[in-house]
N, C-alpha and C positions, 0 to 999 in steps of 0.2 A: 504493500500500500504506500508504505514511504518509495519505495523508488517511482509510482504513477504519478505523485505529488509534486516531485521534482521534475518529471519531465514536462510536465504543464504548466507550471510556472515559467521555466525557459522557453517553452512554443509562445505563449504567451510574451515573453518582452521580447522575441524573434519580430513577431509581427507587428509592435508601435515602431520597433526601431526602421523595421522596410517600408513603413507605413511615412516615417519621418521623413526618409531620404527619400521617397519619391515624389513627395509636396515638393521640396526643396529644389529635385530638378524640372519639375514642372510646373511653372506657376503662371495665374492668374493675374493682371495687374487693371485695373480699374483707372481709366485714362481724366487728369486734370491736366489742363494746360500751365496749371501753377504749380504742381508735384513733378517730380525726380522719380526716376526710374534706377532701381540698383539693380546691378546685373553682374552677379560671379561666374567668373570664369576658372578654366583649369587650362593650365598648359595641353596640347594638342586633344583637346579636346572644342567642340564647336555648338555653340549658341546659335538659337534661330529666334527672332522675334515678328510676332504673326500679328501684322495691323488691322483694319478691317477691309473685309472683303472687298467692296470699291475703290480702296485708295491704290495707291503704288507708289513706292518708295524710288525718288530722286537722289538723291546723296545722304551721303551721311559719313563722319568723321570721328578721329579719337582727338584727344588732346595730346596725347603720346603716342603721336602717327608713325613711327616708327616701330612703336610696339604692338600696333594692332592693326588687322585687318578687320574693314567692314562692307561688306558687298551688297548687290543688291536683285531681285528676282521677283517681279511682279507686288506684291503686299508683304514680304518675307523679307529682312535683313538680317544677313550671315555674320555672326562675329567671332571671332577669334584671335589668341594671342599667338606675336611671331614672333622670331628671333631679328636678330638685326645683325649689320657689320658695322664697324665702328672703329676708329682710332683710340689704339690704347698706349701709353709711356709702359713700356719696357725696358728695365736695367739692366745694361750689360757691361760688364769690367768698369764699374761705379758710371757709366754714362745712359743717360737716357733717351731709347729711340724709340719714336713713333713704329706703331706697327697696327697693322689690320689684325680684329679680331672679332669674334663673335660672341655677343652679348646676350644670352637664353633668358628666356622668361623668369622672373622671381614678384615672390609678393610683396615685398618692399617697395621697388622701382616702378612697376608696371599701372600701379595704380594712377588714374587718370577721370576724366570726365569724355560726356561724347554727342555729339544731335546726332539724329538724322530726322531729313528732312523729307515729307510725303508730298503729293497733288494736294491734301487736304489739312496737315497738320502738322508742330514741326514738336518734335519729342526732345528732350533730354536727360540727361544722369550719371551716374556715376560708372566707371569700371573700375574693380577688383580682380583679383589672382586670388587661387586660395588651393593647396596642397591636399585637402579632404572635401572638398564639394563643389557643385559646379550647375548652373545651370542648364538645363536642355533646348528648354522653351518658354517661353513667353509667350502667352497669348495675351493681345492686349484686350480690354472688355468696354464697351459706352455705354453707360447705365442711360444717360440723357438721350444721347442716338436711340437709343435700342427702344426708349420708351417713347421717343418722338415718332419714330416707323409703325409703333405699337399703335399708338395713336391713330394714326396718318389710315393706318389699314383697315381699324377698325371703323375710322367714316367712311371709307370708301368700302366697305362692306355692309356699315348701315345703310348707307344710299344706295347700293345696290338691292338689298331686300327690302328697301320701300318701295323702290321703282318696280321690282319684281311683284311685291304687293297690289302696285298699282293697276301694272301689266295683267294680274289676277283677278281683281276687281271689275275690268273695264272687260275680261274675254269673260266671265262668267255670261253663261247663256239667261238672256230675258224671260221673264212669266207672261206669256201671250193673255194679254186680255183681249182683243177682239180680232176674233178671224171673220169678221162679216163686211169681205171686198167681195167685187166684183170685175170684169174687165169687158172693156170694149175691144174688137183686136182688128189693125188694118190690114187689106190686101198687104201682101206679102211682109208681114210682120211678125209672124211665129217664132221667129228665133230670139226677141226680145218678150217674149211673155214670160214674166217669173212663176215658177214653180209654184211659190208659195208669197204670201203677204198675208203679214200682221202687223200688229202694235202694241207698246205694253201700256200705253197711257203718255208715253212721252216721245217717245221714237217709234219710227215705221220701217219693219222690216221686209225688203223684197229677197226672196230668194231665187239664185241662178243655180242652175244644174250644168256640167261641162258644154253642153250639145248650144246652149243659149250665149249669146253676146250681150254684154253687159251693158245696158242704154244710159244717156243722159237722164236722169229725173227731174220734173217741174210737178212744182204744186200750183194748183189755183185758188187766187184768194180773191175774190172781187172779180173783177173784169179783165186782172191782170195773171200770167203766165209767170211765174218767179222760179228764178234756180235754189235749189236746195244744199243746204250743208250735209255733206254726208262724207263716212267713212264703209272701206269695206274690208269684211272679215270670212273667215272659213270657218262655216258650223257642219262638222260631219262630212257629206260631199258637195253639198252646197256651196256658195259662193255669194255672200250676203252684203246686200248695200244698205247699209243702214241709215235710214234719211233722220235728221236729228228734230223731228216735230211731227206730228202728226195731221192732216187734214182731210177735207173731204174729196178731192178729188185730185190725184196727182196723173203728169202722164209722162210718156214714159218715148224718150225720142235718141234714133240712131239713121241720121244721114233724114231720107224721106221717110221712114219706117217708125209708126205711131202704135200706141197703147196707151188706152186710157183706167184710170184704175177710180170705180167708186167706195169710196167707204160708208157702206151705209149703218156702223157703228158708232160713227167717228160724234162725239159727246155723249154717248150713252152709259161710258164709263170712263169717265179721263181721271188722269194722274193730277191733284189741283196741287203738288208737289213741284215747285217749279226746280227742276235739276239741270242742266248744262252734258252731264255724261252719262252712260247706261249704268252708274253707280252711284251710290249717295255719297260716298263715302271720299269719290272724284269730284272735281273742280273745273271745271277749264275755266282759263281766265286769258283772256285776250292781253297782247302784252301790246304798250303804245309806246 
C-alpha cells in the first residue's frame, strides 16, 4: 500500500510540472497598444509570433540587431537568436591584436528590446535569453476586435432574420374572402384569362397557369381606366399578380387582346383595415 502511495504522489507532481512548461512555451498574449510584449528565447531554438488573421507583418527589428534575427511570412514573425563575428583584442607576447571572432548567444549580452511592425498595428517588447525555457508561440488575442466582429455579425444577422421574417410574412398565402368574379373574354384572348381571381379584402388576386401570358391590369373607377400597383409571386404552379386594392371591375390588357373581370362581391365583405402589404405586420412606406 505504501509503495501505491508513493507512486501517485510523483505521477501527480509529473503532471503540474509538464503542465507548467507547456503554458510557458505556448502563450496567449492579449494585445494593448500601450503594453510590452516579453518574449524568451533559447539559443537555436525558434519563436513564432501569430498576429491576427488579416494583418501581415512589414518589418520588424531587434535592438541588438546583430544578435537577433527577425523574419517575416504572411501574419507570423520568426525570431531567433544568432551568433555574430566581431573584432576581439587578442594578446600575444604582451601585444594586443585585433582578430575576428565569434560571439555565441548568452543571457547577459543578448538581452534587448524589439517592434515589429504590421499593415495594421505596430507591437513592441522586450527580448530575453534564458538557458531552461523558451518560448514556442505566441499567439496574439483582440478582446476589442474580437468583440467589435462579434458585434458587427451579430447585426448583420439580426437584419438578416428580420428581413427573412419579412420575406415570410409578405409570401404567406392570403384567406380568400371572395371568389364571386366573373369574366368577359375577347376574340382571340384566351391566353390572358387567369385561372383563378380572388381577394382577401384588400388585395386582388389573378392567377396564371404556364400555358397563359401574363397581361397588363386596369381597374375602373368612374369613367376613368387606371393602372394598378401590383406585384407578382408563385403560389404552387401558378403565377400570381397581385393587384394591391380591390374593385369592381378590373380588365385585363396585352397588345389588342382584352379581358374584363367583374367583381360582383366587391363590398360585400371588405377588409375596413387599411394595410399597404398582404401582412399586418409589413409597412411599405414610400421613401421621398
Amino acid at each position: 500500500m505504501k509503495m501505491k502511495k508513493i507512486i501517485l504522489i510523483f505521477f501527480g507532481v509529473s503532471l503540474i510540472t509538464n503542465n507548467a512548461f507547456s503554458i510557458e512555451k505556448i502563450r496567449e498574449v492579449k494585445y494593448n497598444p500601450n503594453d510590452i510584449i516579453n518574449i524568451t528565447a533559447k539559443e537555436s531554438l525558434l519563436t513564432i509570433v501569430e498576429f491576427d488573421d488579416d494583418e501581415k507583418v512589414i518589418d520588424g527589428n531587434a535592438g541588438f540587431n546583430q544578435g537577433w534575427v527577425i523574419k517575416k511570412s504572411g501574419n507570423i514573425a520568426y525570431i531567433t537568436p544568432k551568433p555574430y563575428l566581431a573584432s576581439i583584442a587578442v594578446s600575444e607576447d604582451g601585444e594586443t591584436i585585433p582578430r575576428k571572432g565569434i560571439i555565441y548567444p548568452n543571457v547577459k549580452d543578448w538581452k534587448t528590446n524589439f517592434f515589429i511592425r504590421t499593415n495594421k498595428r505596430l507591437y513592441i517588447g522586450d527580448l530575453e535569453l534564458s538557458n531552461t525555457r523558451s518560448n514556442y508561440k505566441i499567439k496574439m488575442k483582440y478582446p476589442k476586435e474580437d468583440w467589435k466582429k462579434k458585434k458587427e455579425e451579430w447585426t448583420k444577422k439580426k437584419k438578416k432574420m428580420s428581413k427573412d421574417k419579412i420575406l415570410k410574412d409578405l409570401n404567406k398565402i392570403a384567406v380568400p374572402r371572395n371568389w364571386n368574379y366573373y369574366k368577359k373574354v375577347n376574340k382571340r384572348s384566351e391566353d390572358i384569362v387567369p385561372n383563378y381571381v380572388y381577394d382577401d379584402g384588400k388585395f386582388t388576386y389573378f392567377g396564371f397557369d404556364r400555358t397563359k401570358k401574363m397581361p397588363t391590369i386596369f381597374i375602373r373607377e368612374d369613367q376613368d381606366e387606371l393602372s394598378t400597383n401590383s406585384h407578382t409571386r408563385r403560389i404552387g404552379r401558378y403565377y400570381v399578380k397581385v393587384v394591391h386594392k380591390t374593385g369592381k371591375i378590373f380588365f385585363l390588357r396585352s397588345g389588342k387582346k382584352l379581358v374584363g373581370i367583374l367583381n360582383n362581391g366587391y363590398g360585400v365583405n371588405p377588409n375596413y383595415e387599411y394595410d399597404t402589404t398582404s401582412s399586418r405586420k409589413v409597412k411599405r412606406v414610400i421613401k421621398k
